[in-house]
C-alpha positions in Angstrom: 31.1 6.5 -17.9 31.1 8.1 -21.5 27.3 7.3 -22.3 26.4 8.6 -19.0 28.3 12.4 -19.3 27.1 12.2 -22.8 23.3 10.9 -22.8 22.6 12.0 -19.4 19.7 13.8 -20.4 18.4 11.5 -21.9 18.5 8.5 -19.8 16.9 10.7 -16.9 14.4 11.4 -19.3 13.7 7.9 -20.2 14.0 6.7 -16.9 11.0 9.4 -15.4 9.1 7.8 -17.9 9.7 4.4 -16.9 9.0 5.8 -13.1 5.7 7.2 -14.1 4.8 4.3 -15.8 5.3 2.1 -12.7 3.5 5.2 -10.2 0.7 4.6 -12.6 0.8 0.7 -11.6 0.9 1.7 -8.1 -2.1 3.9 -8.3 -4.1 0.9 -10.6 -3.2 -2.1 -7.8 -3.0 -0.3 -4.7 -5.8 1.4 -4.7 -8.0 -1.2 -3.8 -5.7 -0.8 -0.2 -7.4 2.3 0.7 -10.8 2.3 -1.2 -11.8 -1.4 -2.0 -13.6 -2.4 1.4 -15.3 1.0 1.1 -16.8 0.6 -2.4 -17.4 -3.2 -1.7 -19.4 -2.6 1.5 -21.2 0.5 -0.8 -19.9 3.1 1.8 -18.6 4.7 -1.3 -19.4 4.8 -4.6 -16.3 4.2 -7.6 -17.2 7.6 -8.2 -16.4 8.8 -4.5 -13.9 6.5 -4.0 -11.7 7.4 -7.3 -12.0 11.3 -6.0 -11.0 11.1 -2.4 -8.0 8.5 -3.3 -6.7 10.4 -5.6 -6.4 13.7 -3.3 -5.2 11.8 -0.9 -2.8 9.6 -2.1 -1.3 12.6 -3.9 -1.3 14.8 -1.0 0.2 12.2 1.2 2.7 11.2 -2.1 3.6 14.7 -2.2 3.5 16.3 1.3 5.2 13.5 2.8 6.9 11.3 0.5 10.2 11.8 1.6 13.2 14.1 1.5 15.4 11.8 1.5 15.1 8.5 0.3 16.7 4.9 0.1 17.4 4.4 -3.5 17.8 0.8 -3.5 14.8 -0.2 -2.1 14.9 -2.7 1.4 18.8 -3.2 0.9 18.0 -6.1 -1.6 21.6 -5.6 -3.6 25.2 -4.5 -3.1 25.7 -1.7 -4.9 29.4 -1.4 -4.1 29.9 -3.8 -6.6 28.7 -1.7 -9.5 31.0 1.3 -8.3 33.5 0.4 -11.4 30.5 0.5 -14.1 27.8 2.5 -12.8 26.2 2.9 -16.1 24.9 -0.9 -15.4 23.3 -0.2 -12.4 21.6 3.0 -14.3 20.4 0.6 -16.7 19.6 -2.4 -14.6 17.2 0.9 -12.5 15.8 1.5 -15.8 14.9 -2.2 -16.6 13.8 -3.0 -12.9 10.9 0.1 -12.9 10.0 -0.9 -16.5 9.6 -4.4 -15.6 7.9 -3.8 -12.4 5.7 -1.1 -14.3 4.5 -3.4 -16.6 3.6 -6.6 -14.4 1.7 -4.3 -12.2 -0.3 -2.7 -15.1 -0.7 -6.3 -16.4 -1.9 -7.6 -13.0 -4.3 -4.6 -12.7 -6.1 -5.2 -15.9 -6.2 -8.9 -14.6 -8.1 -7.3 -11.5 -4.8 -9.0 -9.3 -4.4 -7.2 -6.3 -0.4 -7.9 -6.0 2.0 -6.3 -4.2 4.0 -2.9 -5.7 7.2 -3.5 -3.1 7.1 -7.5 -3.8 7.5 -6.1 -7.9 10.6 -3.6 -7.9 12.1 -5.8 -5.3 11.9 -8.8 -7.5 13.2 -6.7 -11.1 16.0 -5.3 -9.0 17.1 -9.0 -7.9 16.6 -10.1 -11.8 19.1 -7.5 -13.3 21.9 -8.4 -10.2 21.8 -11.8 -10.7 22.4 -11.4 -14.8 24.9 -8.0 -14.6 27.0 -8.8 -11.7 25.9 -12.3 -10.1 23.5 -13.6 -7.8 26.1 -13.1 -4.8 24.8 -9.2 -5.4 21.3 -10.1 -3.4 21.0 -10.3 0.0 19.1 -13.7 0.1 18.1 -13.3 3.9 15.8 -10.1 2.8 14.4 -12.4 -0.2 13.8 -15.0 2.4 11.5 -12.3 4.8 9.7 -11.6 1.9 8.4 -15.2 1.0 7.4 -15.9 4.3 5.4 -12.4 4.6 3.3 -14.1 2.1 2.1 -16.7 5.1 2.3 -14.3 7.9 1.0 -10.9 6.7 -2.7 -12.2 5.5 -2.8 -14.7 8.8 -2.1 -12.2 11.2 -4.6 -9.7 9.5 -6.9 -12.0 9.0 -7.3 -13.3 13.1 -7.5 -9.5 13.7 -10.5 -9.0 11.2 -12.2 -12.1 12.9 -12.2 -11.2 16.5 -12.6 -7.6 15.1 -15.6 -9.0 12.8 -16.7 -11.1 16.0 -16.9 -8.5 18.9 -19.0 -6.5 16.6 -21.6 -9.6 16.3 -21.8 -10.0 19.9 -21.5 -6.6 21.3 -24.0 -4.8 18.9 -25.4 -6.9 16.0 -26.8 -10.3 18.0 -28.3 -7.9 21.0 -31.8 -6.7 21.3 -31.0 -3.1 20.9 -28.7 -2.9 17.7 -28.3 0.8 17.9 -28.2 1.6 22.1 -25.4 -0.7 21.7 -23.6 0.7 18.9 -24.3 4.3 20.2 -22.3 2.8 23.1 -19.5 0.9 21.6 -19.1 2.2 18.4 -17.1 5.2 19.8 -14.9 2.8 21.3 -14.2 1.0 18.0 -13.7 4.8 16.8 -10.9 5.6 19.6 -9.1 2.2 18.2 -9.1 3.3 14.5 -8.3 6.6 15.1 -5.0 5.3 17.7 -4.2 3.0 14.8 -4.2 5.4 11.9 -2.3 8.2 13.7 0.1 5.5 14.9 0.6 4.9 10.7 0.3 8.4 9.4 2.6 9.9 12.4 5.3 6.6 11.8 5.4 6.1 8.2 4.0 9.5 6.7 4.9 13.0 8.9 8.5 11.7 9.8 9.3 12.8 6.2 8.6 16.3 6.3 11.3 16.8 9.4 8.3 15.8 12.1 10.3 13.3 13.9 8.7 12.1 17.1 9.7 9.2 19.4 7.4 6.1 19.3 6.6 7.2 22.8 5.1 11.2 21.8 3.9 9.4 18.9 1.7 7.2 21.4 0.9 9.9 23.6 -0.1 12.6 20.7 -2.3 9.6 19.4 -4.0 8.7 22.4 -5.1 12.6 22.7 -6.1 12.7 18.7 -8.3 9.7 19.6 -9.6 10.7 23.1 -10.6 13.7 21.0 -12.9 11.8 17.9 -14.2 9.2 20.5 -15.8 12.1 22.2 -16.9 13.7 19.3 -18.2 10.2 18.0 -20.1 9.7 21.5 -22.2 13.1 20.7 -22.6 12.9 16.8 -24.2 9.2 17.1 -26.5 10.1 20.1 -27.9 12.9 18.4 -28.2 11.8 14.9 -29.7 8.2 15.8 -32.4 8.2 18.0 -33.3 5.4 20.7 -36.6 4.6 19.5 -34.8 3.9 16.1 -34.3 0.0 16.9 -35.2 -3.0 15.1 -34.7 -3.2 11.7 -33.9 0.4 11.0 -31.8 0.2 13.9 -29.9 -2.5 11.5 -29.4 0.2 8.8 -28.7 3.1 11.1 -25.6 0.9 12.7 -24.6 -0.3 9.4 -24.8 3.6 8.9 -22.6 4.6 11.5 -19.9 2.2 10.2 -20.2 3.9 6.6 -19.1 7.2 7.9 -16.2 5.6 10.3 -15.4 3.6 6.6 -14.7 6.7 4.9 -12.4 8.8 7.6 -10.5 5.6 7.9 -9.9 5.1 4.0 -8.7 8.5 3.5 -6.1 8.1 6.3 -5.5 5.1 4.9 -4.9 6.3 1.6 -2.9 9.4 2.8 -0.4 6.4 4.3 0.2 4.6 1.2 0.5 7.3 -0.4 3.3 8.6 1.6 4.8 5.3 1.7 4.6 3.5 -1.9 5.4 6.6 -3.3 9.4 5.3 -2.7 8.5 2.2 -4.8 8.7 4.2 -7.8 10.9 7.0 -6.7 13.3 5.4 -5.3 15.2 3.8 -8.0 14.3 7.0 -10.0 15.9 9.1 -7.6 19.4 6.2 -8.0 19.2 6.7 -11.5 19.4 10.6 -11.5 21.7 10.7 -8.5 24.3 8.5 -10.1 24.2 10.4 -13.7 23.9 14.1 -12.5 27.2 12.7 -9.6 28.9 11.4 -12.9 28.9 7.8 -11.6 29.4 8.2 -7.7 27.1 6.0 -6.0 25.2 6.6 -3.1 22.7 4.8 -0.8 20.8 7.5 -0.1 20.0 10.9 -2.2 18.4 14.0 -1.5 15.2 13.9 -4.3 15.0 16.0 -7.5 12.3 18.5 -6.7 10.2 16.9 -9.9 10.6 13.4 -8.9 7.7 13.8 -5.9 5.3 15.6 -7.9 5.8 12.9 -10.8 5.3 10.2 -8.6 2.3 11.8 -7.4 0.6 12.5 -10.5 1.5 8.6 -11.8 -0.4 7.5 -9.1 -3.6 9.6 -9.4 -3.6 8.7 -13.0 -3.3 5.1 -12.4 -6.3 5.3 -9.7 -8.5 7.0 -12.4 -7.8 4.6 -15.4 -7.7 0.9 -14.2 -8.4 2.0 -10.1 -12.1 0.0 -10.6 -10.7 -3.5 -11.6 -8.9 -4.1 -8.4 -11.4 -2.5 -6.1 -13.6 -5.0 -7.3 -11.8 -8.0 -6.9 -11.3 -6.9 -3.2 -14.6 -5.3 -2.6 -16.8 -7.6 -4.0 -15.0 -10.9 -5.4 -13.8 -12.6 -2.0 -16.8 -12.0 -0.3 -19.5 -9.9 0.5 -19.0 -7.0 2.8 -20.9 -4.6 4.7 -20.3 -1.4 6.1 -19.3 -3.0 9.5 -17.3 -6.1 7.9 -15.6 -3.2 5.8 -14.7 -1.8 8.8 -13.3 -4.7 10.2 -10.9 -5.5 7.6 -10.1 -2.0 7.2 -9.1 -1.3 11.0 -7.2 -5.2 11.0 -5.2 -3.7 8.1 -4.1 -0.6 9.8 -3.2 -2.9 13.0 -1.1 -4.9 11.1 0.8 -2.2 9.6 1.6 -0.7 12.8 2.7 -3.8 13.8 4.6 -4.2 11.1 6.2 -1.4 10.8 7.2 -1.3 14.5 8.9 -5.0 14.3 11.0 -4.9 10.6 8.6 -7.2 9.6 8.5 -6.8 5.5 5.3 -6.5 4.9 2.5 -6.1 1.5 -0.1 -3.4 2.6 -2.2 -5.8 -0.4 -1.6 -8.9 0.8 -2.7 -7.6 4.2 -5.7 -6.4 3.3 -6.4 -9.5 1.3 -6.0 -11.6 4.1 -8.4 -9.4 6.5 -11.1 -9.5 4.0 -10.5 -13.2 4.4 -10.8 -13.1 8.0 -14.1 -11.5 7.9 -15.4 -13.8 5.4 -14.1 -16.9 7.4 -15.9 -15.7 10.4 -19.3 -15.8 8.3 -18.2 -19.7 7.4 -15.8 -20.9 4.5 -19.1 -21.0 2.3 -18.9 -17.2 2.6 -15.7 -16.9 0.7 -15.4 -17.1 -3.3 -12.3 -19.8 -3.2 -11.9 -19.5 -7.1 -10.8 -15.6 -6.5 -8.9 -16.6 -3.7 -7.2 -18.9 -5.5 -6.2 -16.3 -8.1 -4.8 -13.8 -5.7 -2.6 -16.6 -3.8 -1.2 -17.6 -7.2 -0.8 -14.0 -8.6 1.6 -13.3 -5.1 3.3 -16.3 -5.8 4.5 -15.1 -9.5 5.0 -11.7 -8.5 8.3 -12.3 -7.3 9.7 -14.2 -9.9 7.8 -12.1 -12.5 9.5 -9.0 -12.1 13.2 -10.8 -12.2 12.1 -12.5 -15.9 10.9 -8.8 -17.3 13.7 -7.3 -15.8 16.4 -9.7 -17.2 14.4 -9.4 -20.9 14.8 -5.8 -20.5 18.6 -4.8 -19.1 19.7 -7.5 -22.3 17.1 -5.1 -24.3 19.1 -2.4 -22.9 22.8 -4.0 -23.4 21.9 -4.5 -27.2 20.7 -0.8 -27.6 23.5 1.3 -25.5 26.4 -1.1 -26.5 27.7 -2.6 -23.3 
């Protein structure tokens, strides 16, 4: 209790540091969430993509990255049992965002799309197990975890094939290409834009005091959507003519899903934003709350006013630095994608998020997009797919977990040796 009235400042100083280093992770891996099926399909350039995440993902970060906020992150530990020595679970924070941090910068230099929430979660379960015991981690969330690994990239994956599929047969295997995407395309419109309200409304606005039920958050998202597929129906009759068919007609469909690619990864990346955000700020926000409160715990904490914008910033700085690697891997490594395959696994994504979030189900926004690029591929034939990268992804998920408890238990024993616990 001593070191924390007498090096408070300090620790909260370290500890930003540590949660900017791990917001910069954030930005370097989980870009490729928002912008890597867009630069892949060459909707976007790096460039273009790089710009409009990082206004995005900061303005989402920012403008709705929450108020309030669960400090420890999915209920994974007890913190009851560090109410005698707080100044462990300060430093076990510390050593869980620097741990996490660093796999995720490692794994974004390795071009390893991996999952942020899978990281912190497993740092946090490395230093309980080694400062109070492993009867500090609820074992039933670890377990929903592991099998998300199965279930999150199978269920976006079936939705990027039938998505992928539909497309073939209503508008790509006809005789008129474009009269049928003029006709249809809206209607693939009115879907994205029901699914992306549905995750901007659910797991972005309800942070800045916008609290609607799920049912006038259904109802204000059918109206958004009635809205764009109406504007879609006139923009695409008017800028794609009917005598445009054959193989421009190709190009000008392909077209048409480039510009439904780009409104969809900006919502997209104005989601994650709002929602990974908490990966980093959330044991930030423990760490301050418990050394400016003098050692109280709490589960949740009103946020510093700095923390948000810190957060924010880690992540744009992350996207412009090692943003590329990861888009690549997901853009181009697993297979090849076009504008209307981009689209596929882009709107299966978004699906399964909603879904997701509506159920509990603990979910990777990575490993779902993974696994609908995957379904798009599979629906071109296995020969399609680039198994050797997909084989590096699968085991990169598989170490995550177990990755962040290792760092985090080499760090908090750093920690021990250098405060004198």
């Amino acid at each position: 209790m001593e070191i924390l009235a007498n090096y408070g400042t300090i620790i909260i100083l370290v500890a930003a540091a540590f949660g900017f280093m791990m917001a910069i992770g954030i930005g370097a891996n989980d870009v490729a969430n928002a912008m890597g099926t867009s630069v892949g399909s060459k909707a976007l350039t790096v460039k273009q993509a790089i710009i409009i995440a990082m206004i995005f993902e900061f303005a989402g970060a920012y403008l709705a990255g929450g108020e309030v906020t669960d400090t420890i992150r999915k209920g994974v530990i007890d913190t009851s049992l560090y109410a005698s020595q707080p100044e462990v679970l300060v430093y076990g924070m510390m050593s869980a965002l620097l741990a996490a941090g660093t796999w995720l910068l490692l794994a974004s230099f390795m071009g390893w799309p991996v999952s942020t929430t899978h990281s912190i979660i497993g740092a946090i379960i490395g230093f309980a197990c080694v400062s109070v015991g492993a009867h500090a981690v609820d074992w039933s969330s670890v377990q929903g975890i592991v099998g998300s690994w199965l279930v999150t990239p199978l269920i976006s994956g079936i939705f990027a094939y039938v998505i992928f599929l539909s497309a073939q047969r209503l508008i790509f295997d006809t005789d008129q290409p474009l009269i049928n995407a003029k006709r249809f395309v809206p209607v693939y419109m009115f879907m994205t834009a029901m699914i992306i309200a549905m995750v901007t409304i659910k797991k972005g606005l309800k942070h800045v005091g916008l609290h609607l039920t799920t049912g006038e958050a259904v109802m204000v998202s059918i109206a958004l959507s009635a809205l764009i597929m109406a504007f879609g129906y006139v923009y695409i009759s008017r800028k794609y003519k009917n005598d445009d068919v054959g193989a421009n007609g190709y190009q000008g469909v392909e077209r048409v899903f480039s510009l439904l690619m780009v409104v969809t990864a900006c919502a997209m990346a104005f989601a994650h934003g709002s929602n990974d955000v908490a990966n980093a700020i959330g044991p930030l926000s423990a760490i301050v709350s418990t050394v400016e409160n003098m050692g109280q715990i709490s589960e949740t904490t009103q946020i510093a006013w700095w923390i948000l914008p810190l957060g924010g910033v880690g992540i744009v700085v992350g996207l412009a630095t090692l943003g590329h690697k990861v888009m690549a891997t997901v853009g181009t490594g697993i297979t090849e994608l076009t504008p209307s395959r981009g689209f596929a696994a882009q709107l299966a994504t978004a699906s399964t998020v909603v879904l997701a979030s509506g159920t509990g189900l603990p979910i990777s926004t990575t490993q779902t997009l993974v696994g609908a690029v995957l379904g798009v591929g599979f629906a071109r034939g296995i020969g399609a797919l680039n198994l050797g990268v997909v084989r590096n992804i699968v085991a990169s998920w598989v170490v995550t977990l177990p990755a962040g408890a290792l760092l985090a238990v080499i760090f908090f024993y750093i920690m021990e040796a250098i405060f004198g616990l």
